[in-house]
C-alpha positions in Angstrom: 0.5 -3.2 28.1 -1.3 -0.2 26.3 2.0 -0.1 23.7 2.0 -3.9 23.4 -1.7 -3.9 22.6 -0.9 -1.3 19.8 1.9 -3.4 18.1 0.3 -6.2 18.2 -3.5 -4.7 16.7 -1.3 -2.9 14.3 0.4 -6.7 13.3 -3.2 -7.5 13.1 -4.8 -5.3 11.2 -1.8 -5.2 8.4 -2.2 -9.2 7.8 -5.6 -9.2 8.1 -6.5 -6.3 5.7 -4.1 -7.3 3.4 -5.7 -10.9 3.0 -8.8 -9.6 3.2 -8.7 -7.2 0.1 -6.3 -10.0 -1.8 -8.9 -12.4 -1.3 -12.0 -10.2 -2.7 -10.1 -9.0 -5.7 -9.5 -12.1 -6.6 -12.8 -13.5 -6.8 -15.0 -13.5 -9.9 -15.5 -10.2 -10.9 -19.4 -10.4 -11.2 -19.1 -10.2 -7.2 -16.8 -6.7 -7.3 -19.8 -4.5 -7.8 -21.0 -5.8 -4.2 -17.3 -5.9 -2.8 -17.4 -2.4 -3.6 -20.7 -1.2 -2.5 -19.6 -2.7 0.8 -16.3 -0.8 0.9 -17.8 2.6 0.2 -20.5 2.0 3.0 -17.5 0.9 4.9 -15.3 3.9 4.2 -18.0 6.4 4.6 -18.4 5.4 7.8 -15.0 5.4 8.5 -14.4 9.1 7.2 -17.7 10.3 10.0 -15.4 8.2 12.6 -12.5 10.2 11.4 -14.1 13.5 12.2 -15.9 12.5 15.3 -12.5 11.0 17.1 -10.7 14.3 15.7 -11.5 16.2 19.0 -11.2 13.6 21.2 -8.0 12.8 23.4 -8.0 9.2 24.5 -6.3 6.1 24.1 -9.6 4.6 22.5 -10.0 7.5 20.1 -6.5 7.2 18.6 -7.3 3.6 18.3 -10.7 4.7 16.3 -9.0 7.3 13.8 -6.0 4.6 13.1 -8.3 1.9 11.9 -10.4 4.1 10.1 -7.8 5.7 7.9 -7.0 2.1 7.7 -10.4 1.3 6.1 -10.3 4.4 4.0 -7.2 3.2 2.9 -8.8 -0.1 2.2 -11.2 1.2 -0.2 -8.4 3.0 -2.2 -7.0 -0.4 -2.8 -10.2 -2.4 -3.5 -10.7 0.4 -6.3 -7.8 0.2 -8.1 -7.6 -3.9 -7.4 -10.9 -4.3 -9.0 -10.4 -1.8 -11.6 -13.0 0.7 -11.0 -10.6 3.7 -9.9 -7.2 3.0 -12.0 -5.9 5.3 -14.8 -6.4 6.2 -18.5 -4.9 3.4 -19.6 -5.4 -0.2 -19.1 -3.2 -1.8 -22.1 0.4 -3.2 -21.8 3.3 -0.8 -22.5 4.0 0.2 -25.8 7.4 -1.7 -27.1 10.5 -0.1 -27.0 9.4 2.7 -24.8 11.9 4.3 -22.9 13.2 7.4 -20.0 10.5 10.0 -19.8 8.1 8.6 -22.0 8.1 5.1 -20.3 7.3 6.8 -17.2 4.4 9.0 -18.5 2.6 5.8 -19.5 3.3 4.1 -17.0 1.8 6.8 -14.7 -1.5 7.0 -16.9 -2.2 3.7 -15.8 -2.6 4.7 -11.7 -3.1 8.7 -12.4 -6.9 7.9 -11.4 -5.8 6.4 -8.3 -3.5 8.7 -7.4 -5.6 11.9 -7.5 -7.9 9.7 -5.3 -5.9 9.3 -2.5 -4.4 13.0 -3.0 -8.1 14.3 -2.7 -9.1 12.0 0.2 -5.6 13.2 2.2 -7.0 16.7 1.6 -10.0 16.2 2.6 -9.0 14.4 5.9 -6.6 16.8 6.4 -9.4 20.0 6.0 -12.1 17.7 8.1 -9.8 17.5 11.2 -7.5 20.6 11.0 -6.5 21.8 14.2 -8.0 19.0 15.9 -6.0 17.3 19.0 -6.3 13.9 17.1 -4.4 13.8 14.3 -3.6 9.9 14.1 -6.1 9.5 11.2 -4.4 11.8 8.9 -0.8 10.2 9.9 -1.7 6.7 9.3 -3.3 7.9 6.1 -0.3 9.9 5.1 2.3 6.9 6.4 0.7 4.5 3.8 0.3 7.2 0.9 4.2 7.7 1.2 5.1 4.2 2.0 3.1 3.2 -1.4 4.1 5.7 -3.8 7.8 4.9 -2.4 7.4 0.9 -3.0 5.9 1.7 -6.6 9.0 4.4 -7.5 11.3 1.3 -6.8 9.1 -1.7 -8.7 9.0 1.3 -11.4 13.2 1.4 -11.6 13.6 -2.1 -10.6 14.2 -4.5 -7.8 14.2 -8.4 -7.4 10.7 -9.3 -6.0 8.0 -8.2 -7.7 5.5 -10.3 -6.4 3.6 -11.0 -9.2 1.1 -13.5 -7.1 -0.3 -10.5 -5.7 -1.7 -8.5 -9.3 -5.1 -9.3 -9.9 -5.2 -11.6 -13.3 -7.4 -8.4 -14.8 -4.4 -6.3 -14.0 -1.8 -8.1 -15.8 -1.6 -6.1 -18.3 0.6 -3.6 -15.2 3.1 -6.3 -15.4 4.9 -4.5 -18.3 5.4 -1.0 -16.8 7.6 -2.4 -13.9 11.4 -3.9 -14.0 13.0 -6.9 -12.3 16.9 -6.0 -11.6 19.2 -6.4 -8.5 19.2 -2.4 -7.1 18.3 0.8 -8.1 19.7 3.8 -6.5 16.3 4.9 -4.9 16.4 2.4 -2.8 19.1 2.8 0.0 17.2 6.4 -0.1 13.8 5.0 0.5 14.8 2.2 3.5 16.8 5.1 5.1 14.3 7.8 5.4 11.7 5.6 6.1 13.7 4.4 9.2 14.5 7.8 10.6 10.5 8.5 9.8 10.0 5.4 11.9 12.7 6.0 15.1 11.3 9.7 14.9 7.7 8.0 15.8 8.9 5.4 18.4 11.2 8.7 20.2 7.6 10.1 20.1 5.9 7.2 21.6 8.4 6.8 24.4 8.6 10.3 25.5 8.6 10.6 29.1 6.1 13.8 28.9 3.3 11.9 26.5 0.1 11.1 27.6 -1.5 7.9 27.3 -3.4 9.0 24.1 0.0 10.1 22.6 2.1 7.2 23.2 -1.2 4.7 21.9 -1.1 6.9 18.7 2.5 7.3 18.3 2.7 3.8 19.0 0.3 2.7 16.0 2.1 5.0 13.5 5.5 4.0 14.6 4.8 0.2 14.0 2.6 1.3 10.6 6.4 3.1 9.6 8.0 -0.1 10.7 5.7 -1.9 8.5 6.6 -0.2 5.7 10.3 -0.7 6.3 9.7 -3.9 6.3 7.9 -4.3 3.1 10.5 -2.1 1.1 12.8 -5.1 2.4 11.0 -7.7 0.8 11.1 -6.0 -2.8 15.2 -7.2 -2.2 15.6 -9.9 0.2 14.8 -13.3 -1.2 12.0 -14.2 1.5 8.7 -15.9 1.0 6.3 -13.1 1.6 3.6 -14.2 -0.2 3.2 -17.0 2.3 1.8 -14.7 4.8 -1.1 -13.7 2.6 -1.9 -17.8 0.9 -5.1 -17.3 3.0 -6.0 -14.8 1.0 -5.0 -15.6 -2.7 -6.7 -19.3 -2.6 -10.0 -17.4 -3.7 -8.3 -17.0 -7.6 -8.5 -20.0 -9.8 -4.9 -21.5 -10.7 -5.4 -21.1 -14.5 -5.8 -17.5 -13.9 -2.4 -17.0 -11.8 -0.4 -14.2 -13.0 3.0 -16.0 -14.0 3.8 -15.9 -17.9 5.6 -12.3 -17.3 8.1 -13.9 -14.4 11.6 -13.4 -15.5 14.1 -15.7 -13.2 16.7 -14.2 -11.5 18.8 -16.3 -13.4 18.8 -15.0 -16.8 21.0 -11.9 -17.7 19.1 -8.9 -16.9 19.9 -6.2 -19.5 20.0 -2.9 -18.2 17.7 -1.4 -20.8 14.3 0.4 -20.2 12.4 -1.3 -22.9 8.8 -2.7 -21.5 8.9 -6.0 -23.1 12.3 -6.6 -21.0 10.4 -6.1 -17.6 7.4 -7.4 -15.3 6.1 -6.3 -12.2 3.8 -6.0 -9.5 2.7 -4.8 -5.9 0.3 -6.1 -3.5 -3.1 -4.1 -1.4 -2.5 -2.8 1.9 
């Protein structure tokens, strides 16, 4: 029951966060300053929890450190969402950029955000070093890798994009991403990303772990699954949005993010140049 509990929280907490931060970003941005001041109470907090559940070994402490690397993680995404923490540039890719270049400006857009989450991993990582619980700092490194993986493959190009999920301030990202049928990065990221994932559930279900193990192991191994799954819908033609409508009815229609869409059903050239491509990626 403990490992059914965990899978289904994890469910939980995924949909829920995700709708949560979707529908606050997507509000008028005189409320953001509030939305944030809330989420930096909220991940303070969350980083104290972190080093308090650090020495502890029980099933409710591993519960404590997952869902406050959760909320750390949460402010991460509120910061670049609203546009407080994103990168040194904020302007549409320069035409017919391409290779190297393309990816250089296209990295100045996020770099902010980036070296954010790098420093915050750090830090979690020195705050609970050598501790018994280190849950926190998986979850926190599960979703770091699972990100930077999804937006390596919107970089080089899949189908879904999702562009309902890029704040209407944010458009402007839409440029620096590519809509094709594959790129070779992604067989790479599904597959490691599974064995990640089996390596978890192994750890959950070995006969030897204690409670507290297979409750944390648990948690990450669905977390990994997660991810998995959300590589999958950058190919397979699903309605993913649909689990997170809740959460994008707080945007205004006009402002919807939908001039950049290019259908699948016009020839897609196989050229790098930024005013060929459109793009985007949603919160947590």
């Amino acid at each position: 029951m403990d490992t059914v509990f965990a899978i289904v929280f994890t469910l939980f907490v995924w949909w829920f966060s995700t709708g949560a931060v979707l529908y606050l970003v997507g509000m008028p941005s005189q409320t953001f300053g509030v939305s944030m001041l809330t989420a930096t109470a909220a991940a303070g907090l969350a980083l104290f929890g972190l080093v308090v559940t650090s020495g502890e070994q029980t099933v409710a402490s591993a519960f404590c450190a997952f869902s406050c690397a959760l909320v750390v993680w949460a402010w991460h995404e509120m910061s670049f969402l609203t546009g407080f923490v994103t990168g040194s540039r904020t302007t549409a890719c320069p035409k017919d950029v391409t290779g190297w270049t393309r990816f250089v400006v296209a990295t100045q857009t996020l770099i902010y955000h980036e070296v954010a989450i790098a420093v915050t991993a750090v830090a979690i990582a020195w705050f609970t070093w050598d501790a018994p619980n280190q849950y926190g700092l998986w979850t926190f490194l599960v979703l770091w890798i699972a990100r930077l993986s999804a937006k390596f493959n919107v970089f080089l190009g899949v189908p879904n994009l999702s562009e309902e999920f890029l704040a209407p301030h944010l458009k402007y990202l839409a440029t620096y991403f590519r809509r094709r049928p594959m790129n070779m990065l992604f067989p790479v990221s599904v597959t490691l990303s599974t064995l990640a994932t089996a390596t978890f559930v192994i750890a959950a279900a070995a006969p030897a772990a204690t409670d507290f193990e297979t409750a944390g192991w648990t948690l990450i191994a669905t977390m990994g699954a997660l991810a998995v799954i959300e590589h999958w819908f950058l190919v397979v033609p699903l309605p993913a949005a649909a689990l997170w409508s809740w959460g994008l009815k707080s945007r205004a229609p006009e402002t919807s993010v939908t001039h950049n869409i290019v259908p699948l059903s016009r020839p897609i050239r196989e050229t790098a140049q930024c005013e060929d491509i459109s793009g985007g990626r949603h919160a947590v």
